[in-house]
DRENPA-3360 file (N, C-alpha, C; in nm, 2 decimals, always signed):
BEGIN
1 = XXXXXXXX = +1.97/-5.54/-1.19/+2.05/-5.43/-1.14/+1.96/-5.32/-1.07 ~ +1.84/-5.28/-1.17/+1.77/-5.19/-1.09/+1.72/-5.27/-0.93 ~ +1.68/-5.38/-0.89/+1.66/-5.41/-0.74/+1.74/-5.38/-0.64 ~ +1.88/-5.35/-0.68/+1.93/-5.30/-0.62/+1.92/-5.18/-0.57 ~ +1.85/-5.10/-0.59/+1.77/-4.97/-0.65/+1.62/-4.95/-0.54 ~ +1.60/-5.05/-0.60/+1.38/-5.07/-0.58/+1.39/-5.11/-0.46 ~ +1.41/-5.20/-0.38/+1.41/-5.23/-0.23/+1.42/-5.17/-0.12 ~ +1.57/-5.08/-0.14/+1.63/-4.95/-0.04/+1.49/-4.83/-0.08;
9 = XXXXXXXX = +1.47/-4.85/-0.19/+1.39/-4.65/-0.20/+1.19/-4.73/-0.16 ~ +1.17/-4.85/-0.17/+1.06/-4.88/-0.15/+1.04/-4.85/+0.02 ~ +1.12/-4.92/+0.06/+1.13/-4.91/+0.24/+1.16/-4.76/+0.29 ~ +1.23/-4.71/+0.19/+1.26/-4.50/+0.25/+1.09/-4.47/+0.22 ~ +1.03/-4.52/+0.13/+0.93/-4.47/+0.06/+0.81/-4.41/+0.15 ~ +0.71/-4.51/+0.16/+0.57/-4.50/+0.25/+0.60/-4.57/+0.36 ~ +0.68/-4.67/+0.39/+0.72/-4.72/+0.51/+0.75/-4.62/+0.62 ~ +0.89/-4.54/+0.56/+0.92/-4.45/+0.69/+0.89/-4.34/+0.61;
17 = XXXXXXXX = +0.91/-4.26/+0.56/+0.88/-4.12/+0.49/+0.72/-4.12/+0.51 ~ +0.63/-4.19/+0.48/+0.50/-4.17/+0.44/+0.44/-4.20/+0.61 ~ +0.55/-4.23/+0.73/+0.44/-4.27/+0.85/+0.52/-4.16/+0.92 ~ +0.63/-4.10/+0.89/+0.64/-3.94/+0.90/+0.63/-3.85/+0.88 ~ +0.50/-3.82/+0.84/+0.38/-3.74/+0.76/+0.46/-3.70/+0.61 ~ +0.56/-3.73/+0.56/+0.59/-3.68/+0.41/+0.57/-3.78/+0.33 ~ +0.44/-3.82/+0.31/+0.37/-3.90/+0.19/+0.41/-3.78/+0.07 ~ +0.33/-3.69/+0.05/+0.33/-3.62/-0.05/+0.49/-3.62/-0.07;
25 = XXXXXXXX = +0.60/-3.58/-0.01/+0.74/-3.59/-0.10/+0.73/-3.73/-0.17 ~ +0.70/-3.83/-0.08/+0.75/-3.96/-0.17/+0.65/-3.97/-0.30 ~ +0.51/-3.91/-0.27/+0.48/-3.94/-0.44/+0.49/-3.83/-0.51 ~ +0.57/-3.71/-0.50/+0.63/-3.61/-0.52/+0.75/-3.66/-0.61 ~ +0.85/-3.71/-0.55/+0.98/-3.81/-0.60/+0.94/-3.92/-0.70 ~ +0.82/-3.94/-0.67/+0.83/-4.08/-0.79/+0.77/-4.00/-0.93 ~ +0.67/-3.91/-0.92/+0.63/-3.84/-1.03/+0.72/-3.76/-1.10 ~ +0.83/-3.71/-1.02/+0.95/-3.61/-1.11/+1.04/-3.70/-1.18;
33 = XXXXXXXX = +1.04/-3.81/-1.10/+1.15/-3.93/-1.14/+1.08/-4.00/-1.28 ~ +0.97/-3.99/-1.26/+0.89/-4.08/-1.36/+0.88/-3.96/-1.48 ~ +0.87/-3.88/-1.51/+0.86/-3.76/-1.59/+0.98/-3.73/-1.64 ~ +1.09/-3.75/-1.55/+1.24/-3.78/-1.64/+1.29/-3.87/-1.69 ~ +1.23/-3.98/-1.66/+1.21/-4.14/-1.73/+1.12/-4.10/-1.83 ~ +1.03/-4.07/-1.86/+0.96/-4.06/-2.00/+1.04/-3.97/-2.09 ~ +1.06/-3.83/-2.05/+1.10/-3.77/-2.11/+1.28/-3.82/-2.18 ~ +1.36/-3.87/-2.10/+1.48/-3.94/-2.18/+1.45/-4.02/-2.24;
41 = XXXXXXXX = +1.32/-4.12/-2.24/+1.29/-4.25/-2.31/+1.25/-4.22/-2.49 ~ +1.17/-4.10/-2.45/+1.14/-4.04/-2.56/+1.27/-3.95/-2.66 ~ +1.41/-3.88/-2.64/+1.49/-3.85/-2.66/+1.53/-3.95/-2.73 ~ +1.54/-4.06/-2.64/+1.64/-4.22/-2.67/+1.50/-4.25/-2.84 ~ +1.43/-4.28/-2.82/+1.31/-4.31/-2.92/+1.38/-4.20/-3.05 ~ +1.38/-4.12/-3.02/+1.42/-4.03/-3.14/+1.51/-4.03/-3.20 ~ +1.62/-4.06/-3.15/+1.76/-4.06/-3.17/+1.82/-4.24/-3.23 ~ +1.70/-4.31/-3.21/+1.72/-4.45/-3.25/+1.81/-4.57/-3.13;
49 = XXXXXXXX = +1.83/-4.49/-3.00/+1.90/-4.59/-2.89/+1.82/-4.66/-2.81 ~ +1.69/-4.69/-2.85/+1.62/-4.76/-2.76/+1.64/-4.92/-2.79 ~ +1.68/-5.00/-2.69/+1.71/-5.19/-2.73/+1.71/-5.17/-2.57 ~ +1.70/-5.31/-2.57/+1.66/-5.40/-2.42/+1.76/-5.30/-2.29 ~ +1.92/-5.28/-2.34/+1.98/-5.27/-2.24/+1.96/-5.11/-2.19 ~ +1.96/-5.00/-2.33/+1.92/-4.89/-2.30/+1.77/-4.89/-2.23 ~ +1.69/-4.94/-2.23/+1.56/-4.95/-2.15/+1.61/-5.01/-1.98 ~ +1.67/-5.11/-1.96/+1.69/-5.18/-1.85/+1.83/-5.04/-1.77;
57 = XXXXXXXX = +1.91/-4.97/-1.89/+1.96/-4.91/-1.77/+1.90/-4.78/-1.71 ~ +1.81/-4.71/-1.82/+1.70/-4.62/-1.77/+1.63/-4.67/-1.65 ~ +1.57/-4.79/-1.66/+1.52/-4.81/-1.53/+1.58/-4.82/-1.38 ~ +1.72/-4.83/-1.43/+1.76/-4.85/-1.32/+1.83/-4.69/-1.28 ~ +1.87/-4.61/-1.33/+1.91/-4.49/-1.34/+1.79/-4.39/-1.29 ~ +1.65/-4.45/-1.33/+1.57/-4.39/-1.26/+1.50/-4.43/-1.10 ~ +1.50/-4.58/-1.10/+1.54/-4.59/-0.96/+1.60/-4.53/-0.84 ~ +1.80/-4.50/-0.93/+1.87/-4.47/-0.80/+1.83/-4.35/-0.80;
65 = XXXXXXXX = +1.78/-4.26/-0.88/+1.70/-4.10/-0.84/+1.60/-4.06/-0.75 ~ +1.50/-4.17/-0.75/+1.44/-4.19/-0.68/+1.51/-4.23/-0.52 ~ +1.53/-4.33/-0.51/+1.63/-4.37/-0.37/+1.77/-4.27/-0.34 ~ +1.83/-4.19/-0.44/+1.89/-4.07/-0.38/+1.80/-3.95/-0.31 ~ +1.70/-3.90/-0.38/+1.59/-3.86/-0.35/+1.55/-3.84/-0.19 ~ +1.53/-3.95/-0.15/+1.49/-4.00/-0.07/+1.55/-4.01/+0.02 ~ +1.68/-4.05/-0.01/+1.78/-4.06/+0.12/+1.85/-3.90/+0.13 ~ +1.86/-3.84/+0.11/+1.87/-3.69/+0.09/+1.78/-3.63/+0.20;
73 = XXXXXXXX = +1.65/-3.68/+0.13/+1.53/-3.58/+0.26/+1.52/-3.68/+0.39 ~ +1.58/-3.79/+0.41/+1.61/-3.90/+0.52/+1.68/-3.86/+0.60 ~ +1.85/-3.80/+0.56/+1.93/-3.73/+0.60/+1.87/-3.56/+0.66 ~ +1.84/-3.49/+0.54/+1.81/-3.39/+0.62/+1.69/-3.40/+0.73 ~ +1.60/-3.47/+0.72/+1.49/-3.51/+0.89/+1.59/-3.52/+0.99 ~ +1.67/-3.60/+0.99/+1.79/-3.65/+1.04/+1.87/-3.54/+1.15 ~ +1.90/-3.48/+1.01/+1.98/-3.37/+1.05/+1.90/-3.25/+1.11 ~ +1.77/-3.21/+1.13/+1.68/-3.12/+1.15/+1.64/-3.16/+1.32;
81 = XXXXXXX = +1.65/-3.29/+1.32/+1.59/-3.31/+1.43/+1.72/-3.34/+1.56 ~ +1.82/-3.36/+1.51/+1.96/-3.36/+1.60/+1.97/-3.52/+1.62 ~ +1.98/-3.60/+1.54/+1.92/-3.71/+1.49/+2.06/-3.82/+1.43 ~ +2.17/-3.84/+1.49/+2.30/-3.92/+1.45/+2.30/-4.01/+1.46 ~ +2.32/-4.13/+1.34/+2.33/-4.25/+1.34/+2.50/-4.32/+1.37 ~ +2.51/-4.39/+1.43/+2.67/-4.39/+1.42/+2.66/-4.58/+1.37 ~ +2.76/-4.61/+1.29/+2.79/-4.72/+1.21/+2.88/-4.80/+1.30;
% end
């Protein structure tokens, strides 16, 4: 589930964000995202919900944070620079 996730935010990532000079947001994004993944993992640890599937949906919950993240500050470059994609 989380690939669904990992793919889209890898390619937003250092591909295009990081060769548009915002390197620092993308490892900006992965250290907040990663810091709210520990910190709920640890909650979950305490409270006794940690098993295979509570771990696998964390990861993937922390993924799409990441890839919202990301596509958010994609949109607003976007939108900053007068920048419309039409589908």
């Amino acid at each position: 589930m989380s690939i669904l996730f990992l793919l889209p935010s890898i390619l937003l990532g250092h591909p295009l964000l990081g060769n548009l000079k915002y390197s620092l947001f993308v490892n900006k994004s992965i250290v907040y995202c990663a810091l709210m993944h520990i910190s709920i993992m640890l909650l979950m640890s305490l409270f006794g919900f940690v098993n295979i599937y509570s771990v696998a949906s964390m990861v993937a919950f922390t993924e799409g944070c990441i890839l919202l993240l990301r596509i958010i500050k994609v949109r607003k470059i976007l939108n900053e620079n007068n920048i419309s994609i039409n589908y």
